[in-house]
Each structure stands twice: as C-alpha cells, then as structure tokens.
C-alpha positions as CSV (number, residue, x, y, z in Angstrom):
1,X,0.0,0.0,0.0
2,X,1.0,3.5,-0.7
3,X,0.0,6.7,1.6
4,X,0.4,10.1,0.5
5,X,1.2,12.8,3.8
6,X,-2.3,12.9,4.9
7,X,-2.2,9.0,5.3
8,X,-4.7,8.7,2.9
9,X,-3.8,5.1,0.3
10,X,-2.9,5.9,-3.2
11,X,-2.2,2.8,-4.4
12,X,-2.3,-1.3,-3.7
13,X,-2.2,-4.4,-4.8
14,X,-2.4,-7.7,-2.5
15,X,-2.2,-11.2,-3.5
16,X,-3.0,-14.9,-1.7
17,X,0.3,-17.1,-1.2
18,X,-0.5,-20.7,-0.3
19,X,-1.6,-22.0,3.2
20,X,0.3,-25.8,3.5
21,X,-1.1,-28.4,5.5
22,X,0.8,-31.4,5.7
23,X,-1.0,-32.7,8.5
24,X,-3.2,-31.8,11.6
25,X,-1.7,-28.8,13.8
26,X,0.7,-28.1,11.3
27,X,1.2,-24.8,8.9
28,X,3.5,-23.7,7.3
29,X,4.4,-20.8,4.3
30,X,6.3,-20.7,1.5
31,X,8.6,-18.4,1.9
32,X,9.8,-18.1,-1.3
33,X,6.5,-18.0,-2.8
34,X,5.8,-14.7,0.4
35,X,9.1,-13.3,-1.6
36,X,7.9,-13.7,-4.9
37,X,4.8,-12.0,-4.3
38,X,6.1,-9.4,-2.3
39,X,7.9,-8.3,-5.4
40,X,5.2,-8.7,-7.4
41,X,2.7,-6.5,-5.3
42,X,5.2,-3.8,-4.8
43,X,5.9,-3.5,-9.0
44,X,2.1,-3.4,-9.4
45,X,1.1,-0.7,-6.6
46,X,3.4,1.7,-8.6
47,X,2.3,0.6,-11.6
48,X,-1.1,1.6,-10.4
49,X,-0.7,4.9,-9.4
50,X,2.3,5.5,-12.1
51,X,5.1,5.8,-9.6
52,X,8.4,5.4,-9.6
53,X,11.1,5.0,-6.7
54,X,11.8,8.5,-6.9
55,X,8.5,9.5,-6.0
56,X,8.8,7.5,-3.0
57,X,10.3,9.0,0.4
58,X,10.5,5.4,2.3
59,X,9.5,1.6,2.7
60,X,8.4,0.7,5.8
61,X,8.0,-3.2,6.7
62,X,5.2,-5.2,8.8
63,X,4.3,-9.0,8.9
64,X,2.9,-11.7,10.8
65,X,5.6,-12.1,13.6
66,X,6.1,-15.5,14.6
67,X,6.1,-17.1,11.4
68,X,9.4,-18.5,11.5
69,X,11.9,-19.0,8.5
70,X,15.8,-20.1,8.3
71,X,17.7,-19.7,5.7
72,X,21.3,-20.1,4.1
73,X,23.1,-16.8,3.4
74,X,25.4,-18.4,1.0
75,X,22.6,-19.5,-1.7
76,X,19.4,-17.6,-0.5
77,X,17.5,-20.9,0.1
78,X,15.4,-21.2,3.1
79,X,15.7,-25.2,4.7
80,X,12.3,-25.9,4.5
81,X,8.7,-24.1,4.6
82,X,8.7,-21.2,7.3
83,X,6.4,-22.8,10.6
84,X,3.8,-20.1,11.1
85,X,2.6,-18.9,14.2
86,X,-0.6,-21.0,14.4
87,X,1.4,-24.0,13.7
88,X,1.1,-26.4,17.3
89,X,4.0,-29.2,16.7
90,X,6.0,-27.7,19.2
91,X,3.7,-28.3,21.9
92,X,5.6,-30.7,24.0
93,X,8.3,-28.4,23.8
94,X,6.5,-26.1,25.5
95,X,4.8,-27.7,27.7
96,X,8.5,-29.3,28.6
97,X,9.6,-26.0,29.6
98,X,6.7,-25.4,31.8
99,X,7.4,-29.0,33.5
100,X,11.1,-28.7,33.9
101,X,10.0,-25.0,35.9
102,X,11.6,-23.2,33.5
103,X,7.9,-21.1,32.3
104,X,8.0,-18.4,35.2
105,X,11.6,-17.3,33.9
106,X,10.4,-17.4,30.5
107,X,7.5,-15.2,31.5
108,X,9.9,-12.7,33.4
109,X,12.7,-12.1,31.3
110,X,10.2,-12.5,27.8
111,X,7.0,-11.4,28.6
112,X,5.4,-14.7,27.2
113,X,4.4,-17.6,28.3
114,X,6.0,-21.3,27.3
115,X,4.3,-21.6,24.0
116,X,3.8,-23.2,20.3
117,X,2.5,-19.2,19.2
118,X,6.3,-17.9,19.5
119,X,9.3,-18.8,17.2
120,X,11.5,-19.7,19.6
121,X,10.0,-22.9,19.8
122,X,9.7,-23.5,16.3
123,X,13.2,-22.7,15.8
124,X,14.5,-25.2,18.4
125,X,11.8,-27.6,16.3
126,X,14.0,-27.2,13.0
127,X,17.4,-27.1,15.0
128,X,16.2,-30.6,16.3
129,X,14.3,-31.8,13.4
130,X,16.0,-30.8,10.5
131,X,18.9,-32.9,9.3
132,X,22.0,-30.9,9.2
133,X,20.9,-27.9,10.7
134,X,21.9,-27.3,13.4
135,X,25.8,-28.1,12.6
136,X,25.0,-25.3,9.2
137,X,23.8,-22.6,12.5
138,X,26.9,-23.4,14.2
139,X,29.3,-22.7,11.1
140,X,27.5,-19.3,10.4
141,X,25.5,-21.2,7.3
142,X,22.1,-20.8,8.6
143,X,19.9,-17.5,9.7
144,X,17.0,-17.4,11.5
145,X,14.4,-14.0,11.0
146,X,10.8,-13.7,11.3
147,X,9.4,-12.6,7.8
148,X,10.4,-9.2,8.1
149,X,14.1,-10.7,8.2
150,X,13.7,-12.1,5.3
151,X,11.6,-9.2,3.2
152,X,14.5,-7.2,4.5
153,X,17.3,-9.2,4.0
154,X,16.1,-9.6,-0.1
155,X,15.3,-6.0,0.0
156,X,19.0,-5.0,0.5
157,X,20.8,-7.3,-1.1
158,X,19.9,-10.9,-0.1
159,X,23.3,-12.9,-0.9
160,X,25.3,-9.6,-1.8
161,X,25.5,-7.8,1.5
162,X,21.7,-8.1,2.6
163,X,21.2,-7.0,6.2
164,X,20.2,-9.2,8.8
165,X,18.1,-7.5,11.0
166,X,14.7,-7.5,13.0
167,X,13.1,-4.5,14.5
168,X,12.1,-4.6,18.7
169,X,8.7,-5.7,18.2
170,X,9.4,-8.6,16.4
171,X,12.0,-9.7,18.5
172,X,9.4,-9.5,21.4
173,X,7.6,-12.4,19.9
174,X,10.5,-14.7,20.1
175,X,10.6,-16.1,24.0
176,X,14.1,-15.3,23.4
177,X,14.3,-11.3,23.7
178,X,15.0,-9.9,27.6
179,X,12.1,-7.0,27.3
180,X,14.4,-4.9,30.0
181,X,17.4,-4.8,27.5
182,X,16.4,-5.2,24.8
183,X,19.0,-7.7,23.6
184,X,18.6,-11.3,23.0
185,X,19.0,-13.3,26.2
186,X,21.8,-16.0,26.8
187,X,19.7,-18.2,29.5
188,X,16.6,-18.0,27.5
189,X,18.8,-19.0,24.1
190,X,21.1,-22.0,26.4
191,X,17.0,-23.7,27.3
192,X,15.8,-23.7,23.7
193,X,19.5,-24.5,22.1
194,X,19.6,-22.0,19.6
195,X,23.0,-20.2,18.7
196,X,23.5,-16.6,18.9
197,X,25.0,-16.2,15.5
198,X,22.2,-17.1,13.7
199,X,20.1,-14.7,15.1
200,X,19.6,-11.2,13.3
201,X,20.2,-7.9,15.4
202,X,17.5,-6.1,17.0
203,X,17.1,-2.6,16.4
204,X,14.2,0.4,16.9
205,X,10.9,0.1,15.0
206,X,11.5,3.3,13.1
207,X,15.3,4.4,12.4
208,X,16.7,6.2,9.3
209,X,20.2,4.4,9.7
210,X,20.1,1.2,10.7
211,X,18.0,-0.6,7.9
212,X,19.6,0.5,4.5
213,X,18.1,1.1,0.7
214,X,16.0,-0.9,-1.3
215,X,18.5,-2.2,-4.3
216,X,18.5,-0.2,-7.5
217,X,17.6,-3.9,-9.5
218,X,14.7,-5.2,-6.6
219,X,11.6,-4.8,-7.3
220,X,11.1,-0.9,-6.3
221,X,13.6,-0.4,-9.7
222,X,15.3,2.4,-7.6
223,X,16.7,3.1,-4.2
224,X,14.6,3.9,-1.8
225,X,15.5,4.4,2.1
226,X,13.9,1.6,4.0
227,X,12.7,3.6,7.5
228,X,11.6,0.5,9.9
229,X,9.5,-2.6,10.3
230,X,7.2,-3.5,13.0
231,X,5.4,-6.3,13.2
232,X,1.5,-6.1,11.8
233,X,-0.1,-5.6,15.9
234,X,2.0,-2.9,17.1
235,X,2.0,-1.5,13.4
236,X,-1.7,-1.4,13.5
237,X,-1.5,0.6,17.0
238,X,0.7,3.3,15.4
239,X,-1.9,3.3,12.4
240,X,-4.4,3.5,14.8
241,X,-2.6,6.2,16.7
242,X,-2.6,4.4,19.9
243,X,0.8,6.1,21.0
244,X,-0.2,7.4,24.6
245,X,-0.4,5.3,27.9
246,X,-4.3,3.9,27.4
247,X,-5.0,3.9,24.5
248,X,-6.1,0.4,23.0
249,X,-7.2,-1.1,19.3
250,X,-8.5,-4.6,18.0
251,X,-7.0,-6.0,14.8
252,X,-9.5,-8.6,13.1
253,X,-7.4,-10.7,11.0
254,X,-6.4,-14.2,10.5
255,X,-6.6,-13.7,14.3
256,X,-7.5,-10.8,16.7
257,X,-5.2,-9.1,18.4
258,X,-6.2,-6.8,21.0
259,X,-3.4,-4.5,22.4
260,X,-3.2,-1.6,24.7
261,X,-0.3,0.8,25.0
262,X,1.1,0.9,28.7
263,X,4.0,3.8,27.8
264,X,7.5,3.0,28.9
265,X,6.7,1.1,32.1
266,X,6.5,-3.1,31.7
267,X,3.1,-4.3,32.9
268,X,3.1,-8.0,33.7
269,X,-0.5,-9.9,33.4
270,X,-2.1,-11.5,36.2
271,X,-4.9,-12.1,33.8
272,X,-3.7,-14.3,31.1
273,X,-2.0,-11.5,28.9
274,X,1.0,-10.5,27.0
275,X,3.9,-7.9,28.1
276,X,4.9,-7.0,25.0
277,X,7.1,-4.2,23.3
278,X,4.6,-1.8,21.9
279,X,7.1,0.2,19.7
280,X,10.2,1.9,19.7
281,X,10.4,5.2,17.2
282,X,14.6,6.1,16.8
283,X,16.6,6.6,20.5
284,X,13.6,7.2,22.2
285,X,12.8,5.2,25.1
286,X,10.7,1.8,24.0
287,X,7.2,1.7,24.1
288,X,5.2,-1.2,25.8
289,X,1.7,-3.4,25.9
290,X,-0.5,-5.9,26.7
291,X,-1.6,-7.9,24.5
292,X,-4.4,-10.5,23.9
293,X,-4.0,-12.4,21.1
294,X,-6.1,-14.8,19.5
295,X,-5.5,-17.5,17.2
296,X,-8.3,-18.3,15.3
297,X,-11.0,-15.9,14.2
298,X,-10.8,-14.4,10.5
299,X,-9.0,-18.0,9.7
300,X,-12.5,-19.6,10.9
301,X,-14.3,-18.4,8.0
302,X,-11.8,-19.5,5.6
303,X,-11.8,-22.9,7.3
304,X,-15.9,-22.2,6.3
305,X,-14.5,-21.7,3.0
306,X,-12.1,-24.1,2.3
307,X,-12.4,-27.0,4.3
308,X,-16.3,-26.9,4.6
309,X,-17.0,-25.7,1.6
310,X,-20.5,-23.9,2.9
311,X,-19.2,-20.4,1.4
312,X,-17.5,-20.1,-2.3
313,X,-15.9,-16.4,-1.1
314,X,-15.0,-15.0,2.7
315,X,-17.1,-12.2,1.7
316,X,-20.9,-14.6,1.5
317,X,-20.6,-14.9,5.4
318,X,-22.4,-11.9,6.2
319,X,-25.2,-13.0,4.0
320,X,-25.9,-16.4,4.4
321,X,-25.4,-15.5,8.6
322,X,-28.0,-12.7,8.3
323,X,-30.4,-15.4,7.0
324,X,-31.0,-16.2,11.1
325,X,-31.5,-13.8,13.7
326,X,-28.9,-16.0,16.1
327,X,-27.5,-19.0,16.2
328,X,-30.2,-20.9,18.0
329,X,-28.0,-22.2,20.6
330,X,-25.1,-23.3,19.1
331,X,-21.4,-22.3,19.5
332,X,-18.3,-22.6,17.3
333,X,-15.0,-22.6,19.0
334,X,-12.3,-22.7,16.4
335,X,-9.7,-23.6,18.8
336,X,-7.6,-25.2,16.0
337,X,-4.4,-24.1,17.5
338,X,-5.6,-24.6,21.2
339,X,-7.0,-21.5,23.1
340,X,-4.5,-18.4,23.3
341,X,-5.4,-15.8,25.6
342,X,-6.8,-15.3,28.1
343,X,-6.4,-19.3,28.6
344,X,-3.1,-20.5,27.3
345,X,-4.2,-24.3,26.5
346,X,-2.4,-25.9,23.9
347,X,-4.2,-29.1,25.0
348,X,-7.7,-27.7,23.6
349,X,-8.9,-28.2,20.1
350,X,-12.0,-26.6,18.2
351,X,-15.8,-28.1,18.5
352,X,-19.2,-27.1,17.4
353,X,-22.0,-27.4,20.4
354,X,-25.5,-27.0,20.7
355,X,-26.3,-28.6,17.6
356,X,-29.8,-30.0,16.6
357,X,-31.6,-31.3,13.5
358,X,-33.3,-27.5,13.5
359,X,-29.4,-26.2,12.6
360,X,-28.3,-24.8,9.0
361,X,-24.9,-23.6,7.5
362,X,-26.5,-20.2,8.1
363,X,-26.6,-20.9,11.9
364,X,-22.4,-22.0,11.6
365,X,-21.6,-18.8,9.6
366,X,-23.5,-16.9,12.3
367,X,-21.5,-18.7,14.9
368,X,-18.5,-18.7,13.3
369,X,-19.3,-14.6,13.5
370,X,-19.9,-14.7,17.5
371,X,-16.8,-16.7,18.2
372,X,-14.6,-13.7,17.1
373,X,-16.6,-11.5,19.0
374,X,-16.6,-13.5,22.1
375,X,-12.9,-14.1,21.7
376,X,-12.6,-10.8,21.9
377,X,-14.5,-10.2,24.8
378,X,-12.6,-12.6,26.7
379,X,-9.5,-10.6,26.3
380,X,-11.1,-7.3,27.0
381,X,-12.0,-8.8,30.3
382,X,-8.8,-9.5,30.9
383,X,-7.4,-6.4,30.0
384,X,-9.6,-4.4,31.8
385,X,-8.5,-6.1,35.2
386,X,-5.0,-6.4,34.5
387,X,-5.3,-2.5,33.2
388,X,-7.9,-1.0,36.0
389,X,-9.5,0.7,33.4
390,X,-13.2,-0.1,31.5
391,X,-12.9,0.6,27.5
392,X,-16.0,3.0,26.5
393,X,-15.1,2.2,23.1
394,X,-13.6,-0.3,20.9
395,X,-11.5,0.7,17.8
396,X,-11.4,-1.7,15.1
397,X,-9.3,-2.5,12.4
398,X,-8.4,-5.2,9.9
399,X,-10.1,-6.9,7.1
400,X,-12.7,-8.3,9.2
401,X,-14.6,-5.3,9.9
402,X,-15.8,-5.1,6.5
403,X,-18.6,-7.1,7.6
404,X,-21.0,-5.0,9.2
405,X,-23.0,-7.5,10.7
406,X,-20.0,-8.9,12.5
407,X,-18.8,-5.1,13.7
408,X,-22.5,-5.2,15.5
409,X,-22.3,-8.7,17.1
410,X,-19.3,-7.3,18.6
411,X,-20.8,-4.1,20.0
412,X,-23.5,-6.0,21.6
413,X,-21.7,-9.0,23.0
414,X,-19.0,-6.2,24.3
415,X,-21.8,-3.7,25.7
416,X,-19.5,-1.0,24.1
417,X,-19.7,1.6,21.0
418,X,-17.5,0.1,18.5
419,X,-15.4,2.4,16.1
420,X,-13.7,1.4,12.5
421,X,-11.4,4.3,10.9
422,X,-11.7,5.3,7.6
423,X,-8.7,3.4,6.3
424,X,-9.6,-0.1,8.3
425,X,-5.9,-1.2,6.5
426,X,-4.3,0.4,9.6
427,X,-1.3,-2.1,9.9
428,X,0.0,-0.9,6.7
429,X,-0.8,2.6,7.5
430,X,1.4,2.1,10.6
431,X,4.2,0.5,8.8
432,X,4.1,3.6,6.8
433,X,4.0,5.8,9.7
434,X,7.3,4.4,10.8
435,X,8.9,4.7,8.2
436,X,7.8,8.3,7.5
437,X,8.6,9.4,10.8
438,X,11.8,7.8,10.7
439,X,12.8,10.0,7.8
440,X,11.3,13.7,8.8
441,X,8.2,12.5,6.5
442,X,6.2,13.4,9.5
443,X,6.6,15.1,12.6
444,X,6.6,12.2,15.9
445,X,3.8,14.1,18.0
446,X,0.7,12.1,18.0
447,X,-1.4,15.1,17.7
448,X,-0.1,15.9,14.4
449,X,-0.9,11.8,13.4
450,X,-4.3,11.7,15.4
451,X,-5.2,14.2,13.2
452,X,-5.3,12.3,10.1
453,X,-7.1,9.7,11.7
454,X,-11.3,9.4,10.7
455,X,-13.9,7.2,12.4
456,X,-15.9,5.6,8.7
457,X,-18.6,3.9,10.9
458,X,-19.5,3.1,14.7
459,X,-21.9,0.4,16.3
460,X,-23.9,0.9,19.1
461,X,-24.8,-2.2,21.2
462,X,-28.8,-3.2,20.3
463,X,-29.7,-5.9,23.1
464,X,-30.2,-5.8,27.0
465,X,-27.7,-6.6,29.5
466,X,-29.5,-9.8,30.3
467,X,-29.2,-10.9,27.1
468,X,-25.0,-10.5,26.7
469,X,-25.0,-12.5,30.1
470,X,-27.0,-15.6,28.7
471,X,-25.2,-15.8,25.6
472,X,-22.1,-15.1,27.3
473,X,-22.5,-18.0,29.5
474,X,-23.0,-20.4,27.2
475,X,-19.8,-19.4,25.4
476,X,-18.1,-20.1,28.1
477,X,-19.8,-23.6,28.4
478,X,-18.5,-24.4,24.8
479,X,-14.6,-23.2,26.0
480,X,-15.1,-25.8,28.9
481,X,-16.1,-28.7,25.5
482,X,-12.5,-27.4,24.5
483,X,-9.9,-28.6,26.7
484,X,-8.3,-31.8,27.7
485,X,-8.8,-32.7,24.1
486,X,-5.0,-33.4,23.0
487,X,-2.5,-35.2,25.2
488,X,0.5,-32.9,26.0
C-alpha cells in the first residue's frame, strides 16, 4: 500500500500465497513464494498509481511475527517451509519448559508464556528436526528471521551484503528477547539451544540508519531508504494512533489481536495476557503493551470456506449468517491451534456445540461470527483487570470489519460503541507511519498523526444486559467442551 502525507492510500495491490497443511496442527508458508509475491505487489502498486522510486520517500515493513523461516546466506535458500505462528507441533516443547519449571523465567525475562504461538519454539523444532541444521547454525551457514528478516534481508541485497536484522517488536515475539534490555537473552537462548549467531540484530521500530536502501535492481527499480518494520499488531497501534499510555485497538485478521499501549513502564499480566514491546520510534525510550492475542477468528471463516466448503468467497458470510436472527443455541470454538489468551491451553482443540436437527450452515456462519466477538471479549475482560480501566469504546481495524454484521455482534456482546477508521488497513498505514517518521516525512507528536485519523462507521450495542449475560455463559460452556482434548 502507498500513503500520501495525509495517510490517505494511493495505491495497492495484495495477492493470496498458499496456506500448506501437511497434516493436523501443522502450517506452514512458502517463503519463497511470500518473496515472490512481495515483489510482485510492490511493482504493481506503482504501476497503479504510475510511480516510480523516486516518488517515493520510504518503505516501511510489517508482517505476521512468529512465522518463522531459516535460511542459508550463501545460496538464499530457506531449509524448508517457514512454521507459522498457528502451527502447534511444538507443543511438547512447551509444555516441557513449563514441566522442567523453566515457564515463570520465560515469562519474566520475555514477557510470554512457554508456547507453540512464539518462534523460539519452532526454531529449536527445525534445529532438532532438520537434518544438518543445526551443525549449518553453528558454522554461520544458517539465519533465523521472522518474515520481516527475510523481506528485509532480499530488499537490500539478499546474498550480496543483505542486512540481517529485526526491529524490537518482532523480536518480542520470540521467547528469546529480555524486554528490559532489549537484547537477545543467553539463559533463555542456552534452554531452547539456539545459537547466537544465527540470530539477526534487533534494532528500533523506526530508524533512518540502521535498515539501509531498497536495491537499484529489486523490485522498487530504484533506491529507496527503508525507515523501519514493525510487526503487523504494534503496526496497527501506530496506524491507529494508539501512541499514549491507554489507548487500546483490536486488529480482526487471520486472528484478533487486541493491544493496549502501557507507555515506557513493563506491565506484567495477572490475567492471562501478554507484556509486549509496543514500539520503539529512533533513540527514544521503548514503548510497551499488553496484548491479547487470538488465534483463530478471521481463519474460521476460511476454514468455512475451504475445508467446509459452505461459502464459495469470505465475503458470503455476512449474507448467508444474516439469514437467522442468532445462532439458535449453538457455539463454534475454532480452537484449531488450542485456546490463546486469556487461557493458554495448547491441550484444547475446536468443536461445534448446541447442535440440533433445526441447525443450517446459516446458523455455523452466524456462529463462526460470535466466536470472534466472544474471543474478543474474553480478552477485554482481561485487559480491563489487569489495566484498572473499562474501554467506553472499541477501535477496530483489519479486514474483518468489512462485515457489518459482525462489527455489530461485537458491539453487543461487548456492551460498548465500537469504532472502524476510515482506512480499516491500519497495519499498513502504521508500517508507513514508521517509516515516514523515521525520515522527517512526518513530525513524531501524536497530535499531528491523530489528526489524520477518521472514524468511517461506529456500532452501538442493540440488546439488553440480560441478554449478553446468557449468551455469554454459554460461550463459556463451549470453552469448557475445549480442553483436555489433545494429550500434551
């Protein structure tokens, strides 16, 4: 995507890369294909808006964060399909941390709990699992990066001088970052086994030095500075312009993401949440969060899609789910990756309850549709007691809130005023932030961002507090169908 300097888009292109299967718990990405079609989205933005490098000031990167890829910096080839973050083989390597009492320094130097969301369990996976690996990590012939790693590392050069790097927020998302320094931490690398060399350096969200030009011959056919990456959450809170202590946003995508900005101090969850590093913008001081993060939500209704086969497009949901007034009783849990927060169960797995000969795929789509939204309220329970504060409104953002029906179920099973911005794509617009503000493109006080920022539409809650109570209740009936389900 491509913003002008009133953060409105001037151009995009986007493009499906495969989701790979190979059997259940597992998924994985190309990441040569997520390459590939990087390039090609880039080449055709500009096309669309007949642009050329030099009419662009700066790049700015943002991804899905845990997905992990490793790599060999001799011939560019990565050893295997990246493991993305809703992938669950490495659950008995978490739950072996947990066992051998390793989980509550985990949680104290990382800010996360023992778990198969965060690459540094996927990366001990390949280090154990893939032959010759770990000996190639040891003799400097294997790197390890999130995607933004690898976008950047092809960016500047790939196997002529690319740079290795990943920004703060990325690195949060490994269980292997220390949130107080800032620096990858030697105890936390020695109980997962992963060398230090392979790992790229961490550096600030938004910084004019340290991440280099795009190469005259990439894709951008010019150079171009590259001003930060952050991954797409805490991208989606600066696009949002969550940058003061309180403010919070929900991101609807392949999962939710719910995250609230807590300012320089580290706020540690009693309440089933993630401390997380909210952003760091040059040699400023970092920037924290909690975080709820969900696995499953917008990734349900593809599931409807693909595996089902009840909808031909994402888009029918909203129709064939307005076909009932509710659900009648029944609850989808897609718990296809176990429960993250507020629960943390890698042992759970997703069912459908409450089912009767009366049911229709309108009554799934409808459910499928409530199970974001009571996802979500989960984690603004949680947030709110951890926090001390109540939320009088919910901004939205992500490609979920397209659906209008959905934006209301959320209002109502919240009790809250829900708000979407007038460019819902805020992740990008956040990436694009950072790397404007790293450059002078924009001045770093939030008022003078806040005041690009537009509410498009808001939903007001349309049933009775005795009616979010019931349906709430039952929801958490299904959870309890959940767990124990998987052996770990």
């Amino acid at each position: 995507m491509i913003f002008d300097h009133d953060g409105r888009e001037v151009a995009r292109d986007q493009r499906e890369h495969r989701q790979i299967l190979p059997q259940a718990g597992w998924v994985e990405h190309d990441a040569e294909q997520i390459w590939t079609r990087t390039q090609e989205v880039v080449r055709q933005a500009l096309a669309n808006a007949s642009l050329t490098a030099a009419d662009l000031v700066a790049v700015g990167l943002t991804n899905q964060r845990e997905t992990t890829v490793v790599w060999n910096p001799r011939t560019g080839k990565p050893y295997g399909n990246a493991i993305v973050w809703q992938d669950t083989r490495t659950d008995k390597i978490a739950a072996d941390l947990e066992r051998r009492g390793h989980g509550d320094l985990i949680r104290e130097r990382s800010g996360l709990p023992p778990s198969t969301y965060f690459a540094g369990g996927k990366l001990a996976w390949m280090l154990a699992e893939v032959d010759g690996l770990r000996a190639a990590a040891e003799s400097g012939e294997a790197l390890f990066g999130t995607i933004d790693s690898w976008l950047l590392w092809n960016l500047t050069g790939g196997v002529d001088g690319g740079r290795h790097l990943t920004d703060v927020t990325n690195a949060s998302r490994t269980m292997l970052m220390n949130l107080t320094t800032l620096d990858w931490d030697d105890e936390l690398l020695d109980l997962l086994g992963v060398p230090r060399s392979m790992l790229p350096r961490i550096v600030p969200s938004a910084h004019a030095e340290h991440y280099g030009r795009t190469r005259a011959d990439g894709p951008f056919g010019g150079e171009v500075v590259i001003g930060g990456a952050l991954g797409d959450q805490h991208a989606a809170m600066v696009g949002q312009v969550c940058l003061v202590k309180g403010d919070a946003k929900n991101t609807y995508g392949t999962g939710n993401f719910l995250l609230l900005n807590t300012g320089p101090e580290i706020v540690r969850s009693t309440n089933g949440l993630l401390t997380t590093v909210c952003y760091q913008f040059g040699d400023d001081p970092c920037m924290y969060a909690l975080e709820g993060s969900i696995a499953v939500t917008g990734s349900s209704v593809q599931w409807l899609r693909d595996q089902l086969g009840i909808i031909a497009d994402a888009s029918e949901i909203e129709a064939l789910a307005s076909q009932v007034p509710d659900t009648g009783g029944a609850y989808f849990v897609p718990a296809f990756s176990g429960l993250f927060a507020p629960y943390w169960r890698s042992d759970a797995r997703g069912v459908i309850v409450g089912l009767s000969r009366f049911h229709t795929k309108a009554h799934l789509a409808r459910a499928a549709l409530e199970a974001i939204c009571y996802q979500s309220r989960d984690v603004v329970q949680a947030m709110e007691a951890d926090a001390g504060v109540r939320l009088d409104v919910l901004k939205v953002d992500g490609g979920v809130t397209a659906n209008e029906l959905c934006m209301q179920i959320q209002a109502d099973t919240l009790g809250i005023d829900v708000s979407r911005p007038v460019v819902p794509e805020t992740t990008a617009l956040g990436a694009a932030y950072a790397a404007g503000l790293a450059t002078g493109f924009w001045d770093p006080s939030p008022e003078v961002l806040r005041a690009h920022w537009q509410e498009d539409r808001r939903w007001t809650p349309q049933n009775t507090s005795e009616q979010r109570a019931e349906g709430y209740a039952g929801w958490q009936k299904a959870i309890q169908r959940t767990l124990d389900w998987v052996e770990v």
